[in-house]
PLY file of the C-alpha trace (Angstrom):
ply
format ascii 1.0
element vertex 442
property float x
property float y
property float z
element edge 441
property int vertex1
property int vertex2
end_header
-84.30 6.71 9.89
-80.81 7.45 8.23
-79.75 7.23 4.80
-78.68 3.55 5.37
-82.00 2.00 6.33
-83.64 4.24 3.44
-81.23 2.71 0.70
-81.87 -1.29 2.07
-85.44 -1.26 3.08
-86.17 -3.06 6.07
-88.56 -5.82 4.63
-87.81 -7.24 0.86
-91.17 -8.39 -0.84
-91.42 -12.37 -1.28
-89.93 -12.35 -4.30
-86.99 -10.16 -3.53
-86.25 -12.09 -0.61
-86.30 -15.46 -2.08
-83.91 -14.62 -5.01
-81.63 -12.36 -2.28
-81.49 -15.57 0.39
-80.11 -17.61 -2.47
-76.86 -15.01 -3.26
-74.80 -15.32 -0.13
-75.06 -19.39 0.38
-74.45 -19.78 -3.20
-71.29 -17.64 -2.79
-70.99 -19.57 0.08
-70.98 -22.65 -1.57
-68.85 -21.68 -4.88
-65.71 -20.18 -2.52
-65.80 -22.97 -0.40
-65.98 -25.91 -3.80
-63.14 -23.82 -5.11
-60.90 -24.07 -1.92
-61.88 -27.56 -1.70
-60.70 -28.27 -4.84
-57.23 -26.65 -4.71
-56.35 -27.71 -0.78
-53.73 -30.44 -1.32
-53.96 -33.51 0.75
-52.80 -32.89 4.46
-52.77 -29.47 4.36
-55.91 -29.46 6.94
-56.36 -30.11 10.91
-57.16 -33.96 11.41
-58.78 -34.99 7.75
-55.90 -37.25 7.68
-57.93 -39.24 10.30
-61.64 -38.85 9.41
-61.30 -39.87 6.11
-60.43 -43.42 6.65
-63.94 -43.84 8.34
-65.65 -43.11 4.44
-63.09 -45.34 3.16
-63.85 -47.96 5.57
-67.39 -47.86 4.52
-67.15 -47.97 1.10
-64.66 -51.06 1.00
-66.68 -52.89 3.96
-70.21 -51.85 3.75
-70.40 -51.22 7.53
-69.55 -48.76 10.25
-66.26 -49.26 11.63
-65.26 -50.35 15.15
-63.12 -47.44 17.29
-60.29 -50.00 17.48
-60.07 -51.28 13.85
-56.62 -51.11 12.37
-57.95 -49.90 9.25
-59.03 -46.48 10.69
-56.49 -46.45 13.77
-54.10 -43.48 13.42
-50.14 -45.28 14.19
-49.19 -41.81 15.80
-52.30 -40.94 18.51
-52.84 -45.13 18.43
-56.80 -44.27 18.22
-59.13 -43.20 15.84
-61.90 -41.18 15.36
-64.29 -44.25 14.98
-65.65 -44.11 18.76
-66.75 -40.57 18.77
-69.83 -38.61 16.30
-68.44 -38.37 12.91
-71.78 -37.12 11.21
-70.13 -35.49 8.44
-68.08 -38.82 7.38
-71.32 -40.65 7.14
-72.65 -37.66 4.58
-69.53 -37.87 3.16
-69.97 -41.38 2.26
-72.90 -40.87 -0.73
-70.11 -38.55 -2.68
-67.75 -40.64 -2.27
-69.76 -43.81 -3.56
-70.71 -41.37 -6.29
-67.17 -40.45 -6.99
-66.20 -43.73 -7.22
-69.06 -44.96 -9.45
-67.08 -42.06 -11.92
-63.70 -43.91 -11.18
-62.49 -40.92 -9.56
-58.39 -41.19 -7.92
-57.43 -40.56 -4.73
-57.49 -36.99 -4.68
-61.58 -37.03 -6.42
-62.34 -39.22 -3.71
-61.10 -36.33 -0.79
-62.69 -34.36 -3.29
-65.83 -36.10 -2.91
-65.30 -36.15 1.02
-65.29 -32.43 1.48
-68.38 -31.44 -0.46
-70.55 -32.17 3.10
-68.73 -29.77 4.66
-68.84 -27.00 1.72
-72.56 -27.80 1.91
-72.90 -27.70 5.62
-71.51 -24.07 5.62
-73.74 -22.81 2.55
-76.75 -24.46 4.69
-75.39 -22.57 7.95
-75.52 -19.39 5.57
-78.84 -19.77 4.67
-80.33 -20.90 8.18
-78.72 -17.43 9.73
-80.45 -15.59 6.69
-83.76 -17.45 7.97
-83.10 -16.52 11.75
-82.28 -12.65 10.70
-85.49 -12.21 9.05
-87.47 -13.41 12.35
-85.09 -11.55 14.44
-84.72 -8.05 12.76
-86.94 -5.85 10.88
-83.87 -4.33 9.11
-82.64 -6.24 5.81
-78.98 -4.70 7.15
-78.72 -7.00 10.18
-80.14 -10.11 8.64
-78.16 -10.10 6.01
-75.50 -9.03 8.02
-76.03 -12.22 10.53
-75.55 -14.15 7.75
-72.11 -12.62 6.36
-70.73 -12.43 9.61
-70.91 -16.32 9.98
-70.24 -17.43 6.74
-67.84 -15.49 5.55
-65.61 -15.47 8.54
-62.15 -16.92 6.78
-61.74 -19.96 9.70
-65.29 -20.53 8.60
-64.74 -20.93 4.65
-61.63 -22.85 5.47
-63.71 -25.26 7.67
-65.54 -25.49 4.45
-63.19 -26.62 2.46
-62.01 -30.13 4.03
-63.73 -33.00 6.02
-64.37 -31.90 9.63
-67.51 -32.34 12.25
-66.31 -28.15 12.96
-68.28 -27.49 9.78
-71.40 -29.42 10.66
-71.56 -27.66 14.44
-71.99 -24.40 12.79
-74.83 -25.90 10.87
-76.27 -27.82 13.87
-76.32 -24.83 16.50
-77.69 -22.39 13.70
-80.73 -24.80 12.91
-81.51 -25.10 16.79
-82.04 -21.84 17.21
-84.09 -20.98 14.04
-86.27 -24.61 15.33
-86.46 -22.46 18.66
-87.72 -19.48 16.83
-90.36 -21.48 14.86
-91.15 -23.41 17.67
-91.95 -20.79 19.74
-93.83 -19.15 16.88
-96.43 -21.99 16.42
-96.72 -23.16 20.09
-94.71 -26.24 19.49
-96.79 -28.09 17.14
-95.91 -30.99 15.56
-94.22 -29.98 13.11
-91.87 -27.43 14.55
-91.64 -30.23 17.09
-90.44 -32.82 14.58
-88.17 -30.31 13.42
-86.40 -29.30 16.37
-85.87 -33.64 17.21
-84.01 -33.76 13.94
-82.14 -30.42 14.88
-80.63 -31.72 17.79
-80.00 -34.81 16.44
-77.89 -33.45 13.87
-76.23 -31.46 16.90
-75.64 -35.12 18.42
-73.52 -36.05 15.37
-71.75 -33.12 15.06
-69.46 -32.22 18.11
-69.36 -32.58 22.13
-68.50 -28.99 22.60
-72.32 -28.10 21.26
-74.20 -29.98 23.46
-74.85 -27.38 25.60
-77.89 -26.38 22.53
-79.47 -30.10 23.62
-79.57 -29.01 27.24
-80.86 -25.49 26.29
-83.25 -27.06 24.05
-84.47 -28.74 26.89
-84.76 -25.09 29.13
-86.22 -23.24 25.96
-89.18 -25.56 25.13
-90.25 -26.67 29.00
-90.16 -22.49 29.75
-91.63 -21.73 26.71
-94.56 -24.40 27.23
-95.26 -23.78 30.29
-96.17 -20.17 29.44
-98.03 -21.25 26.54
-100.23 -23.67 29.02
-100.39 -20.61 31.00
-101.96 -18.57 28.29
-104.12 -21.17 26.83
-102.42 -21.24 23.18
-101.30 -25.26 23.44
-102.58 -27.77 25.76
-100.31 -29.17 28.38
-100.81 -32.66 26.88
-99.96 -32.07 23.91
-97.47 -30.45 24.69
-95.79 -33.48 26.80
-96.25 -35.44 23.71
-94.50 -33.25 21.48
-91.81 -33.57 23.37
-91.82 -37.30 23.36
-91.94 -36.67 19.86
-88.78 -34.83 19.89
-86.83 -36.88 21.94
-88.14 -40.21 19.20
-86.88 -37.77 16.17
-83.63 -36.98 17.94
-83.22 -40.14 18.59
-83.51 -41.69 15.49
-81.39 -38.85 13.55
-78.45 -38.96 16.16
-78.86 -40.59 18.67
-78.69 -44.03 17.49
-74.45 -43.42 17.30
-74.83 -43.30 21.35
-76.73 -46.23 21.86
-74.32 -48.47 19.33
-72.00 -46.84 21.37
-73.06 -48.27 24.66
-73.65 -51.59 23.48
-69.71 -52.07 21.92
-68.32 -50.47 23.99
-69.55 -51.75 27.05
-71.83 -48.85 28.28
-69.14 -45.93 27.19
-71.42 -43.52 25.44
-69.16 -41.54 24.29
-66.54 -43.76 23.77
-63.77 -41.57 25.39
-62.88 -44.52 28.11
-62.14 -46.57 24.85
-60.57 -44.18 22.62
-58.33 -43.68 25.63
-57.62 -47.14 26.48
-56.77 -48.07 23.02
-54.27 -45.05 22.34
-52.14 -45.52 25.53
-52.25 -49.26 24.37
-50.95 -48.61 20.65
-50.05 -44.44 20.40
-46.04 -43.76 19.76
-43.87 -42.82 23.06
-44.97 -39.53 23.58
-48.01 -39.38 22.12
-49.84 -41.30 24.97
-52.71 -39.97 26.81
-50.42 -40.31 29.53
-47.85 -38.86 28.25
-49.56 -35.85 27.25
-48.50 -31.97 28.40
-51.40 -29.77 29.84
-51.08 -26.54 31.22
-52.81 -28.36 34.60
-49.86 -30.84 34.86
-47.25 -27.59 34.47
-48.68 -26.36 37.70
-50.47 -23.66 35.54
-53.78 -21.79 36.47
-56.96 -21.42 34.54
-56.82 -17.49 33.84
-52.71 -17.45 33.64
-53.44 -20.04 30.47
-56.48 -18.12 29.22
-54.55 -14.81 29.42
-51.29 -16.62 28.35
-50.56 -17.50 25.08
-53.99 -19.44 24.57
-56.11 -16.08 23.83
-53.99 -14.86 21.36
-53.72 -17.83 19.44
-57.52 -18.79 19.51
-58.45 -15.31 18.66
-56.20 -15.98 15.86
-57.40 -19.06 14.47
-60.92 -18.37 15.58
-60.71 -15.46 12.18
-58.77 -17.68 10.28
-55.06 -19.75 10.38
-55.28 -22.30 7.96
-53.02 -25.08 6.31
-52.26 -27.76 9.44
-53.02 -24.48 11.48
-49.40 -22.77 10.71
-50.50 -20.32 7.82
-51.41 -16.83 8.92
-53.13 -14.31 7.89
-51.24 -10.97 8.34
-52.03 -9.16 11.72
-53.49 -5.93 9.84
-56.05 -8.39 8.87
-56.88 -10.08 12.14
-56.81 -5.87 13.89
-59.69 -5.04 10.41
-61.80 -7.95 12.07
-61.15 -7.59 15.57
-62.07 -4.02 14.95
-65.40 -4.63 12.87
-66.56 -6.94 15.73
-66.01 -4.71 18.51
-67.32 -1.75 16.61
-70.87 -4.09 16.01
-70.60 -5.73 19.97
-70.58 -2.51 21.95
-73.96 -1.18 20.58
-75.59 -4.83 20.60
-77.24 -4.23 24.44
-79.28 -1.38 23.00
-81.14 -3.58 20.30
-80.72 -6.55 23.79
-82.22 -3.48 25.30
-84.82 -1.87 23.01
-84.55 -3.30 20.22
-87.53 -5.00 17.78
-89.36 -7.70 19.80
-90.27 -11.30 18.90
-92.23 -14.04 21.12
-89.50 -15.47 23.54
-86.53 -13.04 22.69
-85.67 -12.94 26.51
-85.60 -16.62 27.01
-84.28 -17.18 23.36
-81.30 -14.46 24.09
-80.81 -15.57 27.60
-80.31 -19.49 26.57
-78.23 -18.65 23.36
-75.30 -16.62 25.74
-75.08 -19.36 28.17
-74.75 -21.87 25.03
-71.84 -19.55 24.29
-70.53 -19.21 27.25
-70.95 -23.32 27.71
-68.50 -23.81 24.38
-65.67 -21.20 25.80
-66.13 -23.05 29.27
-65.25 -26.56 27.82
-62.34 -25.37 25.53
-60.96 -23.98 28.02
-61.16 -26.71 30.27
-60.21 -29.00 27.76
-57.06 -27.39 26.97
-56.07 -26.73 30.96
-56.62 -30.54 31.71
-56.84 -32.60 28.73
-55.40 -31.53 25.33
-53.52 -28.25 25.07
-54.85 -26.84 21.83
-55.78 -23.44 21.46
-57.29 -23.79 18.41
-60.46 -20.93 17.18
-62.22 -24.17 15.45
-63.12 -25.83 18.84
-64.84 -21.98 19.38
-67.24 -22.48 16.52
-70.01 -23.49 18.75
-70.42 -20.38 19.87
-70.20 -18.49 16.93
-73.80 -18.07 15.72
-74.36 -16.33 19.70
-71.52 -13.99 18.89
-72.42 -13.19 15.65
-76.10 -12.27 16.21
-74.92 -10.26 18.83
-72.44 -8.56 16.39
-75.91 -8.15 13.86
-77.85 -6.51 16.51
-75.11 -4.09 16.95
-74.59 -3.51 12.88
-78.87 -3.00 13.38
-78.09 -0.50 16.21
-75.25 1.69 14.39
-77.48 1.61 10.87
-80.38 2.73 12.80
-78.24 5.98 13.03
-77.32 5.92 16.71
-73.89 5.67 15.33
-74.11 7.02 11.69
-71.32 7.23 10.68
-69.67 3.99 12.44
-72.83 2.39 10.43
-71.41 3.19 7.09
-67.45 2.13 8.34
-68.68 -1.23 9.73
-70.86 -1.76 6.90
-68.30 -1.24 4.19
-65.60 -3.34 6.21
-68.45 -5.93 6.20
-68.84 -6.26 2.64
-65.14 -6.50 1.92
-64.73 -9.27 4.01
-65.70 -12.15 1.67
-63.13 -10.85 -0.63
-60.70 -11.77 2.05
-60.81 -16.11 2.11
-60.95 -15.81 -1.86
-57.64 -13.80 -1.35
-56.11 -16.25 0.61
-57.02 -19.54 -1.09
-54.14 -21.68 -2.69
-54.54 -21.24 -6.82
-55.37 -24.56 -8.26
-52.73 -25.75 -10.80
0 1
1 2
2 3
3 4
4 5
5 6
6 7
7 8
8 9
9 10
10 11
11 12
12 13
13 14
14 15
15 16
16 17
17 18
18 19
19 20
20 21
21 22
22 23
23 24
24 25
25 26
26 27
27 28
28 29
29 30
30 31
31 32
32 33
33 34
34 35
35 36
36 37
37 38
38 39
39 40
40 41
41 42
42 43
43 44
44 45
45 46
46 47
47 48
48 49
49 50
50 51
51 52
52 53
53 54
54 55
55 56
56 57
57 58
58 59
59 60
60 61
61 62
62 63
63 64
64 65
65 66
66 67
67 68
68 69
69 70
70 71
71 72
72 73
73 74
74 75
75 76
76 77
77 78
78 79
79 80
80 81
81 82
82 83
83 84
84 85
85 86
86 87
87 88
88 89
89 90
90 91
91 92
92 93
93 94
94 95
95 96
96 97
97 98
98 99
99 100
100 101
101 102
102 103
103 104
104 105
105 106
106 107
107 108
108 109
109 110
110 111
111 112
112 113
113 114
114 115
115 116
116 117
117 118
118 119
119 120
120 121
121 122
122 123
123 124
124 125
125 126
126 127
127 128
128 129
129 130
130 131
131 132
132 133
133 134
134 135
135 136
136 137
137 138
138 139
139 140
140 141
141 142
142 143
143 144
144 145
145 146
146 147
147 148
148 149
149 150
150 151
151 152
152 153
153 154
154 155
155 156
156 157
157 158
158 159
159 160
160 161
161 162
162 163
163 164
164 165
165 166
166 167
167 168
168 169
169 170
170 171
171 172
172 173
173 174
174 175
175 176
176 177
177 178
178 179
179 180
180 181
181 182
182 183
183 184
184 185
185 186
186 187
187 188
188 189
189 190
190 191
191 192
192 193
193 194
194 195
195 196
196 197
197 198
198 199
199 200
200 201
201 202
202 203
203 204
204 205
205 206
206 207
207 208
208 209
209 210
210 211
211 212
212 213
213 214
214 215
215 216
216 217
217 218
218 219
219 220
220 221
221 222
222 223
223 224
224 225
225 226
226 227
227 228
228 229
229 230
230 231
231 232
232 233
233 234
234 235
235 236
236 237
237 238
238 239
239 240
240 241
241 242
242 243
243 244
244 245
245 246
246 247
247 248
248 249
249 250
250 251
251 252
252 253
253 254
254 255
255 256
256 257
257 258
258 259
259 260
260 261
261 262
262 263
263 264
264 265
265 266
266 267
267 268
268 269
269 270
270 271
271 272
272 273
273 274
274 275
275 276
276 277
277 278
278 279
279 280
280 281
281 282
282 283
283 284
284 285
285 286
286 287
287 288
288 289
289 290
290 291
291 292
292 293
293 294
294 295
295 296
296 297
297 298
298 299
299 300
300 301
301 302
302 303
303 304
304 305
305 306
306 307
307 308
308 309
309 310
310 311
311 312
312 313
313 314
314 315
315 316
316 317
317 318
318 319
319 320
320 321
321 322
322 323
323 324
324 325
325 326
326 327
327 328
328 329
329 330
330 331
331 332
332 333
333 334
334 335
335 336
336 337
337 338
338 339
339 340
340 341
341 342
342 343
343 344
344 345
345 346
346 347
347 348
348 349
349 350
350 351
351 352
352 353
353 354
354 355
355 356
356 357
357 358
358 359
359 360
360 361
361 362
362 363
363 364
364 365
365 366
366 367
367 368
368 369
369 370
370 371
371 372
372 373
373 374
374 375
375 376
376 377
377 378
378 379
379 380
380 381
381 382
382 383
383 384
384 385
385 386
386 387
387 388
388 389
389 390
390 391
391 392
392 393
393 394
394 395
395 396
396 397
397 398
398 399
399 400
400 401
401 402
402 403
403 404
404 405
405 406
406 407
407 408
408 409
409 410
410 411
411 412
412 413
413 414
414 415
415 416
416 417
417 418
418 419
419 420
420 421
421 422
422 423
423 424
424 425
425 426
426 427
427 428
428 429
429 430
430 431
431 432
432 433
433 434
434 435
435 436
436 437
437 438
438 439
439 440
440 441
């Protein structure tokens, strides 16, 4: 075991732990308050449009229809009222608050962004939970946990009202409820836990719904063996999962159902949102009217290998402002380069690394997740909406960047000594970087 693994020992005591699992989040949390803080209004992909909804609910004391005026964007002719807007309806208790302080305009966006500073600290903390069950090393957990929170896109996403910042959160807490479940044989509890995962995952964003179908895969294959074994009883099990369906339910699923009844059995409320933007959206901006690589006569992989990879690798590290502020390319080759240096070893730990109770199954579900995310983006962009954009990516980024963990693991472990030592020191610069590149508050 190399000089790395001998300086950070791979298992804190309790106490250690508990005060070190508090650092990151809460650096976390102050970084993204800060950015918050300074980000003028506007200066952020589509907060012009969610905040209405918080405003809406404040003035009126009830959720908004999809169609009301009040919320209805006069460019795009819709609004954001039909689809999940889970981190508007958190939103709303700081903005009551703030306005029970008589806070302006710019206190109540204020207000409206401190859900999604919190959602990132939380995602922080969850990955910091999930390394400890999935590595013995104190390198890769913590590690997981940088990697995700500290990407720039990711602090940025913190810093403004989006549903980007709650999907991190969401698909982060499904897997850690699939590690516990697994763990304790579905219980109640872990059951219970897991319903209200993936019905925060139900208000967060479409593109991570491919964790609710998974969720569905992991616990029926993971029961099942379990019955197998004799460690839970098949009927309890089937209950359990009643259970988490009722949980689910009542944490997100609710939106769906209100949904279906308003808007005349559209679930989702894309027929609507459509409808009602090529009724009232400016010439040009009508669903219509809209350009898509698919309507150019262009093919899948000639988009993907077009412009569209470039520019979501781009803003998948970090572009920021209305997605027209870059960071400069050395810094996007330093990341590129610390993620490839930490991928290419991950099959070894995939291989022979540590074990835990379902790591094939739990591996196995968490790359076609991935892979489920990248698939929709990039159909989305070919045939609906041409925007390569890194933030619809964020899905996926908890897969990628365990992957990236269990190769830091691999190169400390001193397969790759001296590669450990670069990639770690890269790694620990990096929340230096969003700090660096936040506006200074006047």
């Amino acid at each position: 075991m190399d000089t790395l693994r001998r300086t950070l020992p791979a298992r804190l005591s309790p106490r250690a732990r508990f005060w070190a699992d508090l650092i990151l989040p809460a650096i976390c949390l102050a970084i993204c308050l800060w950015w918050a803080s300074c980000l003028p209004v506007g200066q952020a992909p589509d907060e012009a449009m969610r905040t209405p909804i918080p405003f809406y609910v404040l003035d009126h004391g009830s959720l908004p229809l999809g169609s009301d005026p009040e919320i209805r964007n006069e460019i795009w002719g819709s609004s954001y009222g039909y689809t999940p807007y889970g981190t508007s309806l958190l939103s709303i208790l700081f903005g009551w608050a703030a306005r029970l302080l008589g806070a302006g305009q710019e206190g109540m966006i204020f207000a409206f962004r401190i859900p999604s500073c919190l959602f990132v600290a939380a995602a922080v903390l969850v990955c910091e939970k999930i390394g400890h069950r999935v590595f013995s090393s104190s390198v890769a957990a913590y590690g997981l946990a940088l990697f995700v929170g500290f990407l720039p896109q990711v602090t940025f996403l913190g810093s403004y009202l989006n549903q980007d910042s709650m999907t991190i959160f969401a698909t982060a807490l499904v897997l850690y409820c699939w590690l516990v479940g697994i763990e304790r044989c579905w219980d109640l509890a872990s059951s219970a836990f897991l319903g209200a995962a993936l019905g925060i995952c139900a208000l967060s964003y479409y593109f991570a719904y491919g964790y609710i179908l998974l969720s569905i895969v992991v616990y029926v294959a993971s029961g099942a063996r379990m019955a197998r074994e004799g460690r839970a009883e098949p009927r309890a099990l089937a209950l359990h999962a009643l259970l988490v369906f009722a949980v689910a339910m009542a944490v997100g699923g609710w939106f769906f159902v209100r949904n279906f009844i308003i808007y005349d059995g559209d679930l989702f409320g894309r027929t609507a949102s459509s409808a009602l933007a090529e009724q009232y959206a400016q010439p040009g901006f009508k669903p219509s009217e809209h350009w898509t690589p698919q309507v150019g006569g262009t093919g899948v992989i000639e988009m993907v290998l077009g412009d569209w990879l470039v520019t979501t690798a781009k803003s998948f590290v970090g572009v920021f402002a209305y997605m027209n502020e870059y960071l400069s390319d050395k810094l996007y080759v330093a990341y590129g380069f610390v993620l490839l240096a930490c991928l290419l070893p991950s099959p070894l730990y995939l291989a022979r690394g540590e074990r835990f109770e379902g790591k094939a199954l739990v591996i196995a579900s968490l790359l076609v997740c991935a892979l489920i995310v990248v698939g929709l983006d990039v159909y989305y962009s070919w045939a609906v909406d041409y925007q390569p954009q890194g933030r619809y990516l964020m899905g996926a980024l908890v897969p990628l960047m365990l992957l990236a963990a269990a190769g830091l693991d691999a190169l400390a472990s001193g397969l790759y000594r001296e590669g450990g030592r670069l990639v770690t020191a890269l790694s620990r610069v990096a929340p230096a970087i969003p700090v660096g590149y936040a506006p200074t508050c006047s």
